[in-house]
C-alpha positions as a Markdown table, in Angstrom:
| # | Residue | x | y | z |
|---|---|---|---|---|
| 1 | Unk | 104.3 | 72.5 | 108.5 |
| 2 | Unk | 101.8 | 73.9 | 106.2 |
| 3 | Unk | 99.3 | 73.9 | 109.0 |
| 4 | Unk | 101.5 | 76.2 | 110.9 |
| 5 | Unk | 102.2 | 78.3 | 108.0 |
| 6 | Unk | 98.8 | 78.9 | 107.6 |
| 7 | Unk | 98.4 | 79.8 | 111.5 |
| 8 | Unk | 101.3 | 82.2 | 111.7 |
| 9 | Unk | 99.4 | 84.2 | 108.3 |
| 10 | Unk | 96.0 | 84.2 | 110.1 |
| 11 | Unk | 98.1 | 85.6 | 112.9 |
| 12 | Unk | 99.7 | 88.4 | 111.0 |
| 13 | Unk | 96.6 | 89.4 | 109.4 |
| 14 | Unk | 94.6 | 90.0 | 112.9 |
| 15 | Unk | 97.4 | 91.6 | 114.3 |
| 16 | Unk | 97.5 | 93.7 | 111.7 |
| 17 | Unk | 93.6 | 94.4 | 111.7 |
| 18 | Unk | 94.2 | 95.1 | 115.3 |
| 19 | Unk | 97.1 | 97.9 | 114.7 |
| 20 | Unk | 94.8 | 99.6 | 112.2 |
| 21 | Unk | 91.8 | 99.6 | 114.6 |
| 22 | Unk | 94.0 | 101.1 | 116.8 |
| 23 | Unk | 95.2 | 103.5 | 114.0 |
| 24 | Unk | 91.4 | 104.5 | 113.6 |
| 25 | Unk | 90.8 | 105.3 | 116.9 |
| 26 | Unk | 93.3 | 107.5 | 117.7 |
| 27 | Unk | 92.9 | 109.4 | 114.3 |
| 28 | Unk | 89.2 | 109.9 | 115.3 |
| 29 | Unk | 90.0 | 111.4 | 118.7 |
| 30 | Unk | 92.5 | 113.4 | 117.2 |
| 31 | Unk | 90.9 | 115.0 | 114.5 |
| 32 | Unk | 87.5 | 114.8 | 116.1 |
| 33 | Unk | 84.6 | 116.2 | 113.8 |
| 34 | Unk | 87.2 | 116.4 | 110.6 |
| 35 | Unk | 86.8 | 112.5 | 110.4 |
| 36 | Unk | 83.8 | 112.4 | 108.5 |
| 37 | Unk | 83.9 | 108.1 | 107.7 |
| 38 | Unk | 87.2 | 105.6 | 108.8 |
| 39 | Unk | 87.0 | 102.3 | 107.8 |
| 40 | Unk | 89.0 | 98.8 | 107.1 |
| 41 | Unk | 88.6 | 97.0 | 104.3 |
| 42 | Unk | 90.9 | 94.2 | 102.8 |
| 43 | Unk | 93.5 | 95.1 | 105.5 |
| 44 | Unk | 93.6 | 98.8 | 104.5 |
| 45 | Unk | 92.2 | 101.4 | 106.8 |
| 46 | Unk | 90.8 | 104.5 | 104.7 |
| 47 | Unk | 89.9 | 108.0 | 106.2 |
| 48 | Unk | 87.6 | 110.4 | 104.7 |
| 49 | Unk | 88.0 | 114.2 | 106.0 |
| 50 | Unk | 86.0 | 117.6 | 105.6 |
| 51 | Unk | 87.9 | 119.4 | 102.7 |
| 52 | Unk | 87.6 | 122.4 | 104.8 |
| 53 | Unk | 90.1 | 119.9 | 107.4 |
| 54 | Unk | 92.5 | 118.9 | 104.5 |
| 55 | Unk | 95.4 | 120.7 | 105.0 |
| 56 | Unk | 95.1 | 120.6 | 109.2 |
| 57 | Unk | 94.0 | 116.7 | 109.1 |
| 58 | Unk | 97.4 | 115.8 | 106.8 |
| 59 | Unk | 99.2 | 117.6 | 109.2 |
| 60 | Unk | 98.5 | 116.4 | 112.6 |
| 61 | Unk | 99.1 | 112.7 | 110.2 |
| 62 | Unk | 102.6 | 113.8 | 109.2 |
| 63 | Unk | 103.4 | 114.5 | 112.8 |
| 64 | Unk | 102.2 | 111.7 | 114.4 |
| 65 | Unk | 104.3 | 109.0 | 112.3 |
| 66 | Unk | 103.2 | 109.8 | 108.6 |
| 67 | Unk | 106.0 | 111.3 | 107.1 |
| 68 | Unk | 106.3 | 109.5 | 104.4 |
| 69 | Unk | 104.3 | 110.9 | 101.7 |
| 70 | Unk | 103.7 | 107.7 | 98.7 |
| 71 | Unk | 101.5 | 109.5 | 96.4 |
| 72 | Unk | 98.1 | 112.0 | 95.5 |
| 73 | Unk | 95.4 | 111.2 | 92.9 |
| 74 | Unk | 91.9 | 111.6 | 92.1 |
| 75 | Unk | 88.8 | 109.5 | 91.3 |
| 76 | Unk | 85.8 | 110.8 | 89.6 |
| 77 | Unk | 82.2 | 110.5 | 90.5 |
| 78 | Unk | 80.0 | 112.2 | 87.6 |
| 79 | Unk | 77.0 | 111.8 | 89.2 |
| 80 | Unk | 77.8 | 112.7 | 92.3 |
| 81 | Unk | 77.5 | 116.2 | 93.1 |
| 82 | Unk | 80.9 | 116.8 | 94.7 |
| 83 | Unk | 82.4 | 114.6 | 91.8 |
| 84 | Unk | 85.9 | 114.1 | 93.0 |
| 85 | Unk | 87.6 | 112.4 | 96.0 |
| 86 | Unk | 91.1 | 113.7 | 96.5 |
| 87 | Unk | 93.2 | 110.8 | 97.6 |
| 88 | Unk | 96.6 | 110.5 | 99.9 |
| 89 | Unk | 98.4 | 107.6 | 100.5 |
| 90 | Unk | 100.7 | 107.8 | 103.2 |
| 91 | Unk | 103.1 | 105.8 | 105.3 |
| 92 | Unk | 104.1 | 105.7 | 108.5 |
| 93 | Unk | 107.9 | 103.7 | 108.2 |
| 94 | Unk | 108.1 | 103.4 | 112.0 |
| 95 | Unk | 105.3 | 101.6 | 112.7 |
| 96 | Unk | 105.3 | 100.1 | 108.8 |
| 97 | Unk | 101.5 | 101.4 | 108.9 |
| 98 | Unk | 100.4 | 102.9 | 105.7 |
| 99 | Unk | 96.1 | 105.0 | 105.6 |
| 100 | Unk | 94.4 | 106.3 | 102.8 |
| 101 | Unk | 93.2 | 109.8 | 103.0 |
| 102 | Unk | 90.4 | 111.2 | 101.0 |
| 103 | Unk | 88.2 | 114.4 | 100.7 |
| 104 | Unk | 85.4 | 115.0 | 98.2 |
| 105 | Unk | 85.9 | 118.4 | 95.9 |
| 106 | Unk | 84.1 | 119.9 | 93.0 |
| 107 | Unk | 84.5 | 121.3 | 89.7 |
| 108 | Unk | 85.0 | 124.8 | 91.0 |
| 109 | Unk | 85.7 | 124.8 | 94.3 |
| 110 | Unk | 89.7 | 124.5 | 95.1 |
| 111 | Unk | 91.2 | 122.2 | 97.7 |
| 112 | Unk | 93.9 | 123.7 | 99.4 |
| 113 | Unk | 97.8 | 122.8 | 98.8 |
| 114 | Unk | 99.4 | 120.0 | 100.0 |
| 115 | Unk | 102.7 | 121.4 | 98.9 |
| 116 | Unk | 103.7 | 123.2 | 102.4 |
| 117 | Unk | 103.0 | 119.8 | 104.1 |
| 118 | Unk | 104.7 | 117.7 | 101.9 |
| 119 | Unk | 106.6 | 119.2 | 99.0 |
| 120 | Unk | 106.6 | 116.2 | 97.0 |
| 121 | Unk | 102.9 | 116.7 | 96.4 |
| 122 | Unk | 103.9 | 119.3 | 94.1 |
| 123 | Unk | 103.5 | 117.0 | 90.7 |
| 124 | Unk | 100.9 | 115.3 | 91.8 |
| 125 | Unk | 98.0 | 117.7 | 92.2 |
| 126 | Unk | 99.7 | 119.1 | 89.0 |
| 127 | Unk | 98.9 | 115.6 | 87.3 |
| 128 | Unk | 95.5 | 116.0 | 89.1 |
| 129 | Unk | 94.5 | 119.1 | 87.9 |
| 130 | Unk | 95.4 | 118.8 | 84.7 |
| 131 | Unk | 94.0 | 114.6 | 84.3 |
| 132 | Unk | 90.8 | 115.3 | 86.3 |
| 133 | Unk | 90.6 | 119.3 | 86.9 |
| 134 | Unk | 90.6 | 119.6 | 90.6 |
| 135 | Unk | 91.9 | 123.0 | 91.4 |
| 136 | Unk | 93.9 | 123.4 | 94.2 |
| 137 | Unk | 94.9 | 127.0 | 95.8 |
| 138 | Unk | 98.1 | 127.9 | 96.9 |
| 139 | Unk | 99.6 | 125.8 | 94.6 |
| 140 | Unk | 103.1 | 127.8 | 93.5 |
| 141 | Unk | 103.0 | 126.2 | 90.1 |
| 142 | Unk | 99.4 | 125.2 | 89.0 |
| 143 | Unk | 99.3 | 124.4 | 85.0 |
| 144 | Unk | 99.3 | 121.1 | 83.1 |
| 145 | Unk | 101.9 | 119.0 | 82.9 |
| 146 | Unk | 100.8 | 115.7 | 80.2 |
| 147 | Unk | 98.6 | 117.4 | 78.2 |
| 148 | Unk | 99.4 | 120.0 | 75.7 |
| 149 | Unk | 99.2 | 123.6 | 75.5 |
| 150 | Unk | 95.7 | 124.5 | 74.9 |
| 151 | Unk | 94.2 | 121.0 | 75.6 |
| 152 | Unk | 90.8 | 121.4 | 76.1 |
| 153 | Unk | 89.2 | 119.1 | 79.1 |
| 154 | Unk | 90.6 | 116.4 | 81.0 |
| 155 | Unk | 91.2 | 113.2 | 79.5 |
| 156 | Unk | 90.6 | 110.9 | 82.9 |
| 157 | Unk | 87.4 | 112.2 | 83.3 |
| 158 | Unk | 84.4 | 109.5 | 83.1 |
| 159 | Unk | 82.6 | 111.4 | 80.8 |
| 160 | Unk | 85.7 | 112.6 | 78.7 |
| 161 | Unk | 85.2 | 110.8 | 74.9 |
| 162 | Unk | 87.7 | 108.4 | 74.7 |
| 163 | Unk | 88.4 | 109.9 | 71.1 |
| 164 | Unk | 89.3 | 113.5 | 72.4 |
| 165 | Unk | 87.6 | 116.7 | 70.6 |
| 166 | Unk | 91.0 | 116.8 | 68.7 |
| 167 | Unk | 93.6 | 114.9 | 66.5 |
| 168 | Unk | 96.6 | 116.4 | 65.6 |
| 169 | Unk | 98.8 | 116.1 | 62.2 |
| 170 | Unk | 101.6 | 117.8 | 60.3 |
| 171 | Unk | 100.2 | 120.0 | 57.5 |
| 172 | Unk | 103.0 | 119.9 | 55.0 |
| 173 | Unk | 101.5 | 122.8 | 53.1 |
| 174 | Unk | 101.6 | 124.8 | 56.1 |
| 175 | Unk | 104.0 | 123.4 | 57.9 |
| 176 | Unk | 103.5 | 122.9 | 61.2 |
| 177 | Unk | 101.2 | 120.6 | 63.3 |
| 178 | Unk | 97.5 | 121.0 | 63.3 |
| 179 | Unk | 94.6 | 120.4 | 65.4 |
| 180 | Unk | 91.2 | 119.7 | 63.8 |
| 181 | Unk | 88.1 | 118.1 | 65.2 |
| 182 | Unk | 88.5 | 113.9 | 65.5 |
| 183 | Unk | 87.4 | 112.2 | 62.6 |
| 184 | Unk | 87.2 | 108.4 | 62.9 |
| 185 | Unk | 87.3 | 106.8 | 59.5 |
| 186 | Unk | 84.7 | 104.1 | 58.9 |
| 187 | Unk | 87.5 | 101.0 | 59.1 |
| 188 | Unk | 87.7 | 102.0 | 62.3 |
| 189 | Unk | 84.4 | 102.1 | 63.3 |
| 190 | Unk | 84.0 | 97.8 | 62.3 |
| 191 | Unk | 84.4 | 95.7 | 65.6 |
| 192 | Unk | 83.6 | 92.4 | 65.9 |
| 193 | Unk | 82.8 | 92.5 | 69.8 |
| 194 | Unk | 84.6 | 88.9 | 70.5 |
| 195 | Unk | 85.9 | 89.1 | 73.6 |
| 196 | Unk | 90.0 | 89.2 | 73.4 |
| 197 | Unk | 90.3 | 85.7 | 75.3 |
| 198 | Unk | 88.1 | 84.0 | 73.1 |
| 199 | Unk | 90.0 | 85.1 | 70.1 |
| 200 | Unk | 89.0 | 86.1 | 66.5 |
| 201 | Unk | 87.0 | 82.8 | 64.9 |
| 202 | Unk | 88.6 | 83.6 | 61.6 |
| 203 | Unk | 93.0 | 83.8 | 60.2 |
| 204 | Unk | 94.7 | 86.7 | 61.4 |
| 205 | Unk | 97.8 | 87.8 | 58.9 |
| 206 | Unk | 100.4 | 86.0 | 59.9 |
| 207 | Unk | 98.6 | 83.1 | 61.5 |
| 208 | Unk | 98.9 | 81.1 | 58.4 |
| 209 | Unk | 102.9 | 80.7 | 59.2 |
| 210 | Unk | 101.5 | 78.5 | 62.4 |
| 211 | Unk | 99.7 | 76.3 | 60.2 |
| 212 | Unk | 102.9 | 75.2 | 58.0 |
């Protein structure tokens, strides 16, 4: 029983493999030089286009079975020249298919709008901008929508300090909140470096109620 279990998984898996081979190739031929890299790994098929193609590439994917529209990030590459890859995730409910779709963008060069293809992108490239800094034009709304007013970078950024430039406290003399420069007091600056699963080697407070 397990044997055949086992089988029918193998099964599933190449079929699947096959449908997304499948997937690739007709992606290719349809948005010919826009395709600039398509490939599976661990069962997922991932398509990276021109960013000049964006907008046309999600398109002809929307109408040929990806209308389902999951969700839009960003990953940053600091030492790469064009530092960010846009990312799509889409799903095709039909065929129960779901692609990655990437581009590559900059600090200053915008990618276009997703919006008109998919409204639901709206908060996304939003959240984007405003965690990474990828600009995108045509965008009906662009401004930040986690960080505060004024925030000065982007906080998921690789090189952003994990600190921030700024903490923020309620002056009671002038009150209101204030932002000043970060300051990390010196207690916080004492680690041990153990590693979490290890544990610390000497009584927490409260441990002692474990020893009674």
């Amino acid at each position: 029983m397990a044997n055949e279990q086992n089988a029918a998984a193998v099964d599933h898996a190449a079929v699947l493999r096959d449908q997304l081979q499948a997937l690739s190739a007709r992606i290719s031929a349809g948005l010919g030089a826009a395709v600039l890299s398509a490939d599976i790994a661990y069962d997922e098929l991932t398509v990276v286009v021109d960013a000049a193609q964006w907008i046309p590439s999600l398109t002809f994917l929307r109408d040929n079975g990806f209308i389902c529209f999951i969700d839009l990030t960003a990953v940053d590459w600091p030492a790469r020249e064009k530092r960010f890859d846009v990312v799509v995730h889409l799903l095709d409910p039909k065929a129960n298919l779901r692609i990655r779709v990437k581009c590559h963008a900059d600090e200053t060069q915008p990618v276009e709008s997703s919006v008109n293809v998919w409204p639901a992108a709206d908060w996304f490239e939003r959240e984007a901008y405003d965690m990474y800094g990828v600009l995108f034009s045509g965008h009906p709304d662009l401004r930040r929508m986690l960080t505060d007013y004024g925030f000065d970078g982007h906080p998921l950024r690789k090189d952003f300090p994990m600190s921030g430039y700024v903490e923020v406290r309620y002056d009671d003399a002038q009150k209101r909140v204030v932002y000043e420069p970060t300051r990390l007091s010196q207690e916080y600056r004492s680690f041990d470096f153990l590693s979490p699963w290890e544990a610390a080697q000497y009584e927490l407070p409260g441990d002692e109620k474990a020893t009674k």
